[in-house]
GUVEX-634374 format. One record per residue (C-alpha): residue number from 1; residue in one letter; x, y, z. Coordinates in pm, whole numbers, plus 50000, padded with zeros to 5 digits. Layout:
BEGIN
(r NUM "A" (X Y Z)),
...
% end
This chain:
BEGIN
(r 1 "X" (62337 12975 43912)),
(r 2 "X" (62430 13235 43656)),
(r 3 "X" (62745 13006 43531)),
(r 4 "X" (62501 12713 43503)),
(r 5 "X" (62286 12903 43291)),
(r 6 "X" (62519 13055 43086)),
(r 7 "X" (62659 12654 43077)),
(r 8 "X" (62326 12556 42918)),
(r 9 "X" (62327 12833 42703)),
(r 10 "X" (62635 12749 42550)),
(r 11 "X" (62583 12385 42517)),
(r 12 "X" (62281 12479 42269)),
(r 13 "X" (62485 12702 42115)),
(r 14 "X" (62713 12397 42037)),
(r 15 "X" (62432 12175 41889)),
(r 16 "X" (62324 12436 41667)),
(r 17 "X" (62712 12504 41504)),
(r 18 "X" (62666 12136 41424)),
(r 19 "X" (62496 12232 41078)),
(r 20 "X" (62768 12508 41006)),
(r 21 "X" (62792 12855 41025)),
(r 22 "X" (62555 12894 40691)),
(r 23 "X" (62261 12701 40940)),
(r 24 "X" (61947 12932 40975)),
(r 25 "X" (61831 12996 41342)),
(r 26 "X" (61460 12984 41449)),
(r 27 "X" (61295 13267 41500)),
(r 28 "X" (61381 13249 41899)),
(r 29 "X" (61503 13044 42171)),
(r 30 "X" (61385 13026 42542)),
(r 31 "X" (61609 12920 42884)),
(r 32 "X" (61478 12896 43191)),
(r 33 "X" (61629 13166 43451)),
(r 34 "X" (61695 13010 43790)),
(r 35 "X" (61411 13116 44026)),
(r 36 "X" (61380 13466 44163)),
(r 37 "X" (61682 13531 43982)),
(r 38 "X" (61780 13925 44032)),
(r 39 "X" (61679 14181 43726)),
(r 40 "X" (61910 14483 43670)),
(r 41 "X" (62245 14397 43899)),
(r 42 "X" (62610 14533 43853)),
(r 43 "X" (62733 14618 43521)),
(r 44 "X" (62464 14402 43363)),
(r 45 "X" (62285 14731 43281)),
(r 46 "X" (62621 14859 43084)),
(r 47 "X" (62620 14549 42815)),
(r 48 "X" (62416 14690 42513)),
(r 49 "X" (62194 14896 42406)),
(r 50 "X" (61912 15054 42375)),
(r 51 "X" (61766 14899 42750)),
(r 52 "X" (61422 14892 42923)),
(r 53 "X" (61250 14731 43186)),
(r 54 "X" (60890 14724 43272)),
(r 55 "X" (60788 14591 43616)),
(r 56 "X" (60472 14612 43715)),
(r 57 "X" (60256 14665 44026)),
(r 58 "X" (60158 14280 44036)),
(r 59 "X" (60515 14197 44016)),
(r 60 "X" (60601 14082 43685)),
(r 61 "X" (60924 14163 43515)),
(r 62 "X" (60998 14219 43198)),
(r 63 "X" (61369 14355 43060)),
(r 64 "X" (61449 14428 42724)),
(r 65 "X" (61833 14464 42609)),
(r 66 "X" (61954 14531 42248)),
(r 67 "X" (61706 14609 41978)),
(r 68 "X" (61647 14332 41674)),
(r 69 "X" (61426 14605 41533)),
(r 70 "X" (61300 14957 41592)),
(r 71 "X" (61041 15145 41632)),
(r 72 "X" (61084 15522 41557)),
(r 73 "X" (60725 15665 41446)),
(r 74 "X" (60351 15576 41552)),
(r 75 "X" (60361 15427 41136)),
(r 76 "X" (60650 15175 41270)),
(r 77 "X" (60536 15069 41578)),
(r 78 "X" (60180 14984 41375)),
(r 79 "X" (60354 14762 41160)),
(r 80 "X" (60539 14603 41425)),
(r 81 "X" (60204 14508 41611)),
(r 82 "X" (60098 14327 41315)),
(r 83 "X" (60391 14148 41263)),
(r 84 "X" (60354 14030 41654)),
(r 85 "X" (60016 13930 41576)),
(r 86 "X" (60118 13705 41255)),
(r 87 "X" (60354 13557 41443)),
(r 88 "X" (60122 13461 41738)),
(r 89 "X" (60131 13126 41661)),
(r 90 "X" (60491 13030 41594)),
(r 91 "X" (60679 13319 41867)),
(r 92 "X" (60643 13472 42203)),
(r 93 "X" (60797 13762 42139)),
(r 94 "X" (60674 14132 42245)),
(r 95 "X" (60795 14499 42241)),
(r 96 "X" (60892 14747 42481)),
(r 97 "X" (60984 15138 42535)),
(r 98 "X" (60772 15442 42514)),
(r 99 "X" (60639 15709 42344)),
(r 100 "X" (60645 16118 42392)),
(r 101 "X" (60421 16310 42528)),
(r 102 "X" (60279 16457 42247)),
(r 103 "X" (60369 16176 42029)),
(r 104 "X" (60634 16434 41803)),
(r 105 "X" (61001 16456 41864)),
(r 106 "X" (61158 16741 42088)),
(r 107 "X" (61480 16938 41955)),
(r 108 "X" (61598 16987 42336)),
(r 109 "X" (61950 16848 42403)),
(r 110 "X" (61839 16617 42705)),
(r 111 "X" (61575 16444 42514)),
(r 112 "X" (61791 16413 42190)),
(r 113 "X" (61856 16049 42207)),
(r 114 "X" (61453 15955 42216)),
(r 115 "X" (61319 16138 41918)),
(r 116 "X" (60887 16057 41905)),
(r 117 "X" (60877 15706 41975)),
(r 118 "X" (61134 15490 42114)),
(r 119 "X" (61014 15107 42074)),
(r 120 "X" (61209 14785 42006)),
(r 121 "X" (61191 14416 41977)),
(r 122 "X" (61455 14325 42219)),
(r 123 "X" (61757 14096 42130)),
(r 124 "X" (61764 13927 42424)),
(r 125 "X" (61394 13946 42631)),
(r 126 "X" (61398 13836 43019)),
(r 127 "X" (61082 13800 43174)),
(r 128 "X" (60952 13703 43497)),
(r 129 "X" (60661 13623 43659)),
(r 130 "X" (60504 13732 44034)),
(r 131 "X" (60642 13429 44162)),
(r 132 "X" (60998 13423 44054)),
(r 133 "X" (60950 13189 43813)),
(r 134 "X" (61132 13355 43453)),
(r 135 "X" (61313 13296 43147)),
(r 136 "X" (61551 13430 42880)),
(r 137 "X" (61465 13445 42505)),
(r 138 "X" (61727 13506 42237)),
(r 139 "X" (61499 13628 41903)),
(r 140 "X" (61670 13642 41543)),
(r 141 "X" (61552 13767 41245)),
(r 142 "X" (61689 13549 40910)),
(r 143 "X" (62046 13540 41082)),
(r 144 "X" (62271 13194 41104)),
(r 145 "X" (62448 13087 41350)),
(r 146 "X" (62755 13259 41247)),
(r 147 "X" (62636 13547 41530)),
(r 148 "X" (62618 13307 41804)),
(r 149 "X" (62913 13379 41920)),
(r 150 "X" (62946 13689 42015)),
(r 151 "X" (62587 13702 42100)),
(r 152 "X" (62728 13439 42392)),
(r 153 "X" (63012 13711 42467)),
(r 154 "X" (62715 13984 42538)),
(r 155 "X" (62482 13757 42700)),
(r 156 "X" (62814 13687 42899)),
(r 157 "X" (62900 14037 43020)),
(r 158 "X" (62491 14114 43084)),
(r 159 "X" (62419 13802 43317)),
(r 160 "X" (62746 13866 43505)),
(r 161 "X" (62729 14087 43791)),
(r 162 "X" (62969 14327 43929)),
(r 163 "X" (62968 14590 44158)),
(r 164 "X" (62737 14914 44080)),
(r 165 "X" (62974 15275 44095)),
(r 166 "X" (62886 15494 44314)),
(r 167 "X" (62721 15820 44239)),
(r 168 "X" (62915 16183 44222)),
(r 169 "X" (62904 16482 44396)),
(r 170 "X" (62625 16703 44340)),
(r 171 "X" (62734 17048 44272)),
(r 172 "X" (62420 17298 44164)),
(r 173 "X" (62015 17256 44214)),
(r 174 "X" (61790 17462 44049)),
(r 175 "X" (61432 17443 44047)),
(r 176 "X" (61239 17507 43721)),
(r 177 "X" (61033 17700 43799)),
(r 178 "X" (61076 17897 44104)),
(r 179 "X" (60855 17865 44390)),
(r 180 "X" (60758 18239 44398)),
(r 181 "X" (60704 18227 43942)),
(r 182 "X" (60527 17886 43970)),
(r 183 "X" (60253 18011 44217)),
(r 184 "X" (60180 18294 43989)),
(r 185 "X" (60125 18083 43687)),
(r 186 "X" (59892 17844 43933)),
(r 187 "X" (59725 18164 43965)),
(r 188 "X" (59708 18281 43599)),
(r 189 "X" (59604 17948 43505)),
(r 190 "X" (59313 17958 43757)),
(r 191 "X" (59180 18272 43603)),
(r 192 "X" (59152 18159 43267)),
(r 193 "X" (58954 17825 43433)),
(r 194 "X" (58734 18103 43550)),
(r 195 "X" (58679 18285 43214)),
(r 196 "X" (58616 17948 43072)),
(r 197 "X" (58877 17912 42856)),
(r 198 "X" (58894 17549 42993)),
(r 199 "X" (58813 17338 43254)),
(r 200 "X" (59152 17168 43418)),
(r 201 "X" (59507 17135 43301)),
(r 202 "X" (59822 17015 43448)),
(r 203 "X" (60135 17199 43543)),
(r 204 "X" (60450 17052 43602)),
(r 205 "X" (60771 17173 43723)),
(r 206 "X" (61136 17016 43761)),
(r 207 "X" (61447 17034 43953)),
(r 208 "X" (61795 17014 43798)),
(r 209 "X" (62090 16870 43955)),
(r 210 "X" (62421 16897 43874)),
(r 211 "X" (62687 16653 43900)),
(r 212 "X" (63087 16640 43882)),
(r 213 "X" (63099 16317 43677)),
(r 214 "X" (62864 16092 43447)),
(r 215 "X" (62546 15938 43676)),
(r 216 "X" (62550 15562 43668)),
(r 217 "X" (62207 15514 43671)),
(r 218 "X" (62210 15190 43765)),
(r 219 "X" (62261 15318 44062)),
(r 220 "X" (61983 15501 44102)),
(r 221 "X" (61775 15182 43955)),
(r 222 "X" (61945 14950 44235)),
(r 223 "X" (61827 15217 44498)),
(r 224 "X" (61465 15241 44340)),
(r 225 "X" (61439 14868 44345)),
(r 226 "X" (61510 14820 44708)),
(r 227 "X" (61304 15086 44768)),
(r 228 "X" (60996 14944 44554)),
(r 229 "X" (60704 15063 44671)),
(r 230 "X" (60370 14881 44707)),
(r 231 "X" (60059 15018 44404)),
(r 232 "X" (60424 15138 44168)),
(r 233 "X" (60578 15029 43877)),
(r 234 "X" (60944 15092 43810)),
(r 235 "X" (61009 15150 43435)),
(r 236 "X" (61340 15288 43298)),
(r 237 "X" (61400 15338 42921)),
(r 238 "X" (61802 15417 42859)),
(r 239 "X" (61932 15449 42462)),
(r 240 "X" (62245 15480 42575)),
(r 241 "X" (62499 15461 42837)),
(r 242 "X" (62469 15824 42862)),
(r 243 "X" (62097 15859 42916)),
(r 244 "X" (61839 15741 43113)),
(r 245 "X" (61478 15784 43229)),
(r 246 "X" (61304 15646 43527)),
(r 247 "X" (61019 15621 43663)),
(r 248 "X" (60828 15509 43937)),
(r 249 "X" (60484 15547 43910)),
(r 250 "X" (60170 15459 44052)),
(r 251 "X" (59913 15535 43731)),
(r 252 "X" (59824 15252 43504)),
(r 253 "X" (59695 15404 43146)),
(r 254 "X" (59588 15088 43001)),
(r 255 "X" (59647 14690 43070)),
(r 256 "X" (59529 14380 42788)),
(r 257 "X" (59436 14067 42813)),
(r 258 "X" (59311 13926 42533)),
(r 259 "X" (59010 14144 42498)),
(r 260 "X" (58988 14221 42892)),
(r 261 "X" (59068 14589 42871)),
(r 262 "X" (59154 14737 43243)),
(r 263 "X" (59254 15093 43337)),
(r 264 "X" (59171 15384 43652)),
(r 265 "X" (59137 15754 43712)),
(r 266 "X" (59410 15831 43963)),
(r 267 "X" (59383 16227 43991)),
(r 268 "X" (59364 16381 44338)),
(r 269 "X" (59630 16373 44645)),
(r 270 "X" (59721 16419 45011)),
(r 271 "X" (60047 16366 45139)),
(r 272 "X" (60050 16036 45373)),
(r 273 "X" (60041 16123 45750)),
(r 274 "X" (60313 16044 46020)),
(r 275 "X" (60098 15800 46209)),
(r 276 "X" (59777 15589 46129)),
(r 277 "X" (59564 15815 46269)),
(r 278 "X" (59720 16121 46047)),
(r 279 "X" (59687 15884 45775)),
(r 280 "X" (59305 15814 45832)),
(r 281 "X" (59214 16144 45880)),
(r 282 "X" (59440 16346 45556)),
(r 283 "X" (59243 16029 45297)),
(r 284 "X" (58903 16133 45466)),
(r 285 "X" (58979 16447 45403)),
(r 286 "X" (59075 16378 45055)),
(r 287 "X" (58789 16171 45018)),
(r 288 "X" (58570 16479 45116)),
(r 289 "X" (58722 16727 44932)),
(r 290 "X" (58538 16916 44658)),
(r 291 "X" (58827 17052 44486)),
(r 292 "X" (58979 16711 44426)),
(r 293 "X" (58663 16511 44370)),
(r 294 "X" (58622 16771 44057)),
(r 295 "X" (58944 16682 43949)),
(r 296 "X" (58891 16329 43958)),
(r 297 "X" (58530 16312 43772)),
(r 298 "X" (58703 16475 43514)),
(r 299 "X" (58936 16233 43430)),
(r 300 "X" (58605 15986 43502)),
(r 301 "X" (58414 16078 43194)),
(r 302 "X" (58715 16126 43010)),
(r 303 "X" (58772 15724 43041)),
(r 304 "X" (58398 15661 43004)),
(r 305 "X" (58384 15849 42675)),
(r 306 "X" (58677 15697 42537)),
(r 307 "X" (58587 15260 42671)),
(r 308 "X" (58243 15346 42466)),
(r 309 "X" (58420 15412 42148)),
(r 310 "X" (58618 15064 42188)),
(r 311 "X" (58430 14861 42437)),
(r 312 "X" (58139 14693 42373)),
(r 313 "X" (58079 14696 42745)),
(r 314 "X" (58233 14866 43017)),
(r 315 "X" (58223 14980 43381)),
(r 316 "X" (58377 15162 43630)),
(r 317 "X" (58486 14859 43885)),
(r 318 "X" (58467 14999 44222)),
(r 319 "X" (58330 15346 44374)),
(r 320 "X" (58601 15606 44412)),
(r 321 "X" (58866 15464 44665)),
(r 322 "X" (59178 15543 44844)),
(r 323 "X" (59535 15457 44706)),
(r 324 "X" (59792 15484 44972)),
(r 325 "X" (60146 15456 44856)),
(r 326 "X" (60296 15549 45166)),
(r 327 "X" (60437 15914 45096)),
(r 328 "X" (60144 16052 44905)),
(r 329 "X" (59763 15940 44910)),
(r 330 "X" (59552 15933 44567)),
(r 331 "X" (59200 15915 44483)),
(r 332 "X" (59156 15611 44220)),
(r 333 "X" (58822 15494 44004)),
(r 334 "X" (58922 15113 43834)),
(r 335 "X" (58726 15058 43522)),
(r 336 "X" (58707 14743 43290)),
(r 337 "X" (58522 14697 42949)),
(r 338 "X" (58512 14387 42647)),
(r 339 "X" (58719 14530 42354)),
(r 340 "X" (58553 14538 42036)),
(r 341 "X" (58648 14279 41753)),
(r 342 "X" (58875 14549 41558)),
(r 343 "X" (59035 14725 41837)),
(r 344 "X" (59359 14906 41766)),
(r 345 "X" (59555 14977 42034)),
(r 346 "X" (59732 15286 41868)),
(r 347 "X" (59433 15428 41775)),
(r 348 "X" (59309 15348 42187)),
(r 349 "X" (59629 15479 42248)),
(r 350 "X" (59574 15813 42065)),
(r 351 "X" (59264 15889 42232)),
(r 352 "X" (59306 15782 42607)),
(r 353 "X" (59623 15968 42604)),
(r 354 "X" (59708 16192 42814)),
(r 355 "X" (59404 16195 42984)),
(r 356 "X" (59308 16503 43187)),
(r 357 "X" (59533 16396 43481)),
(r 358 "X" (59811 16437 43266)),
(r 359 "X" (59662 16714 43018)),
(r 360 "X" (59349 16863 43043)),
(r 361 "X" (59016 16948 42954)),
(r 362 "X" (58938 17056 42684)),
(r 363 "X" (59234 16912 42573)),
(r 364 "X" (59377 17199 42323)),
(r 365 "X" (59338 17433 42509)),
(r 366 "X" (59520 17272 42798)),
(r 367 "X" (59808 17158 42607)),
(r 368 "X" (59836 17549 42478)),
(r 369 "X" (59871 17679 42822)),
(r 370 "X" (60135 17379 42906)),
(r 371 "X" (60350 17502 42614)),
(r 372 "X" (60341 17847 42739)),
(r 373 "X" (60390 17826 43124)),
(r 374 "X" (60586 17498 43123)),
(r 375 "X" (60974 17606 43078)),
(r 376 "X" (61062 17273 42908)),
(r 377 "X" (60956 16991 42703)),
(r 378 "X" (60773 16668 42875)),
(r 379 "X" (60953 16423 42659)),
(r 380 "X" (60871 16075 42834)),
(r 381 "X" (60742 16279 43159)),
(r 382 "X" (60400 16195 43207)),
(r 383 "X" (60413 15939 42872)),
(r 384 "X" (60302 15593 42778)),
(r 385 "X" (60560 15348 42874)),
(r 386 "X" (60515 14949 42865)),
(r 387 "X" (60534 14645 42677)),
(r 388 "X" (60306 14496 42367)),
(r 389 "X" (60239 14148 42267)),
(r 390 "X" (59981 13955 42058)),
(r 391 "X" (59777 13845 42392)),
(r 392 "X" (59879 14113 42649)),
(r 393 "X" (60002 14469 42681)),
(r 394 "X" (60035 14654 42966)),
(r 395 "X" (60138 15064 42972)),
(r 396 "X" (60176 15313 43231)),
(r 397 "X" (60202 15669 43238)),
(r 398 "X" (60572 15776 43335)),
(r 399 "X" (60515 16021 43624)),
(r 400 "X" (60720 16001 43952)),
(r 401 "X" (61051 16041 43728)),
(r 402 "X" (61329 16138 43634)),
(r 403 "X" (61579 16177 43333)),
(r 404 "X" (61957 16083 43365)),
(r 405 "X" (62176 16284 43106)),
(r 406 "X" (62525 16252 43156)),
(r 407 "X" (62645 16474 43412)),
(r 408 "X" (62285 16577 43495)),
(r 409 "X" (61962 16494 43660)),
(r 410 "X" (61649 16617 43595)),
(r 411 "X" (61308 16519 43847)),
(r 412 "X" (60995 16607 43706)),
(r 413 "X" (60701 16654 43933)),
(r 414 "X" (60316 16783 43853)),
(r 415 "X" (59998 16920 43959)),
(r 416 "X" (59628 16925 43810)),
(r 417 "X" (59466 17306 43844)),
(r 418 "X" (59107 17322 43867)),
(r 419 "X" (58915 17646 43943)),
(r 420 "X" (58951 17629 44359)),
(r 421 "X" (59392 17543 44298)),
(r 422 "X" (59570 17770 44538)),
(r 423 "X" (59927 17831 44385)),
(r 424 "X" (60100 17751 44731)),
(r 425 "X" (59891 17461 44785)),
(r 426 "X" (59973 17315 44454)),
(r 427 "X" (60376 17381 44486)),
(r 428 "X" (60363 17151 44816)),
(r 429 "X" (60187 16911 44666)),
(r 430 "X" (60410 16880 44396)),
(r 431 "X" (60684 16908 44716)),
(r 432 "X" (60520 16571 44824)),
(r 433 "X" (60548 16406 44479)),
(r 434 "X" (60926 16475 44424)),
(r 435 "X" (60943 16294 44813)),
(r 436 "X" (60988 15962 44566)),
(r 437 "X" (61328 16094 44516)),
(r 438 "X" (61391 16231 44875)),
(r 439 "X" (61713 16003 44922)),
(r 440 "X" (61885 16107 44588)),
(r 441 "X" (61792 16500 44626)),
% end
């Protein structure tokens, strides 16, 4: 199927060197991929750079690989969201990638390659939808068809599928922090909740693994995918060959349709029991726990105060509810709302995120005591990560991850702390988290 696509490919190709190589190209062109065609196989994910892919919990695909433009600041990305929107009419064309957590660039060497924002306008854009059914779209930017041939010589090597390598030996973990060290500063931070120097904030801890060769993480994104888990995305955002992050997450931040605006608390966990019955009786205890239910309502009004500046309705969906992914159990809250006429997703996206299931409240303060008890920088852990268009957009927040650098590996892993967190309580639960990764640890 791949040949016979690549067959059709070239034949337009052909048509278009008709008019010379001076002949201007559209602004895109669109194949139809054969049906459930597979995303992300072999040495597909080693063709060009920079690379993302965005699937989401309903089972549409999208992969973006090679950048026409980029998107390097918040000012960048604004302008390319307007472009997308004058050229509603004429294109089908959208952007992927992500954005740090804070939104400013770290000077750590594993996050080097990402800087603030890392968004493009892919070269070539595969998408697919829940039933199979996808295509391929080539976009150009005031280019002739003098480039078509070697763009046929990439789109050669990335729809051609070889084996994936297999991944190195591991050689040294180290967990960041401690067990013993991270309890204590569960335990600090729950003392300044009780002076009320803030309300909740969110620790997070990582392990390091070292390895006797480069990762190929397409590797681990093979294993991920046959291990895709019902309620998660996968998302993976790689600038290089040399880097890599991944993530497979359960928490939507925001969806778009149009002016349908959709998003959900998710703070609150149990691990998932051995049997049914364990199951059953670890949610309903979840569902009746104080501790957690505090947790949750925080990130509830957060949301609520944030839809009524850029709704001009909104509700919460559904009462509080159980999301089961299978190795961990979360409390969730869906709410919708009606954008208003002048919505601006960056500026939605500047005040939703993070919300207090990834921060805290009051915010400041709870980013100040992250800075000072977290032992590295979040870069993409626990960011916005997704795709934009003129008529939908669709980001999640990259928790459940990891970050491939070279000969390294690091899994990132968190935990909200509310006044009645218990320091050995809170390192198992973040235990249970890291369980997505059980197979490669």
């Amino acid at each position: 199927m791949t040949f016979k696509l690549l067959a059709t490919i070239e034949q337009a190709f052909s048509k278009l060197h008709k008019g010379g190589n001076d002949h201007p190209l559209p602004q895109q062109l669109t194949f139809e991929l054969p049906k459930n065609r597979p995303f992300l196989s072999g040495s597909s994910l080693q063709a060009l750079y920079p690379q993302a892919c965005f699937f989401n919990r309903e089972g549409r695909k999208f992969w973006g690989v090679g950048a026409l433009k980029r998107y390097n600041s918040r000012s960048e990305l604004a302008n390319g969201i307007k472009q997308l929107n004058r050229d509603k009419e004429t294109t089908d064309q959208w952007i992927i990638g992500g954005r740090s957590f804070t939104g400013l660039p770290t000077s750590s060497s594993e996050w080097r390659e990402y800087g603030e924002y890392l968004f493009f306008l892919p070269r070539f854009a595969l998408e697919q939808d829940s039933n199979g059914q996808g295509h391929l779209t080539i976009n150009f930017q005031d280019e002739t068809v003098a480039i078509l041939p070697r763009l046929y010589e990439q789109l050669t090597t990335l729809l051609t599928s070889n084996p994936t390598a297999t991944m190195p030996n591991s050689t040294r973990l180290e967990y960041l922090p401690g067990q013993e060290e991270f309890e204590q500063l569960v335990n600090q931070g729950v003392d300044q909740i009780i002076q009320n120097k803030l309300q909740k904030y969110v620790l997070a801890r990582k392990v390091v693994k070292d390895f006797d060769a480069p990762i190929p993480y397409d590797s681990v994104v093979q294993q991920l995918m046959e291990q895709k888990r019902p309620g998660s995305y996968l998302l993976f955002i790689a600038p290089s060959p040399q880097s890599c992050f991944i993530s497979q997450t359960p928490e939507q931040l925001f969806s778009l349709n149009d002016d349908h605006l959709l998003t959900e608390a998710l703070a609150g966990s149990r691990p998932a029991g051995r049997s049914p019955q364990a199951d059953q009786q670890l949610g309903a205890e979840l569902l009746d726990s104080a501790k957690d239910a505090t947790e949750h309502q925080l990130v509830n009004q957060h949301l609520d105060m944030v839809l009524a500046k850029f709704c001009h309705s909104h509700r919460s969906v559904a009462k509080r509810e159980l999301l089961n992914l299978g190795y961990i159990q979360h409390l969730r809250t869906r709410w919708e709302g009606r954008v208003i006429k002048h919505f601006n997703l960056l500026d939605f996206l500047d005040q939703i995120h993070p919300t207090p299931a990834l921060g805290g409240i009051p915010l400041k303060p709870a980013l100040e005591i992250i800075e000072d008890q977290e032992h590295f920088p979040r870069g993409l852990y626990g960011s916005p990560i997704g795709i934009i268009s003129s008529d939908y957009s669709e980001l999640a927040v990259g928790i459940r991850s990891l970050l491939i650098d070279r000969e390294q590996m690091h899994l990132f892993a968190g935990v909200g702390v509310v006044a009645k967190s218990q320091g050995a309580l809170e390192w198992q639960e973040s235990k249970e988290k890291l369980h997505i990764f059980s197979d490669i640890l």
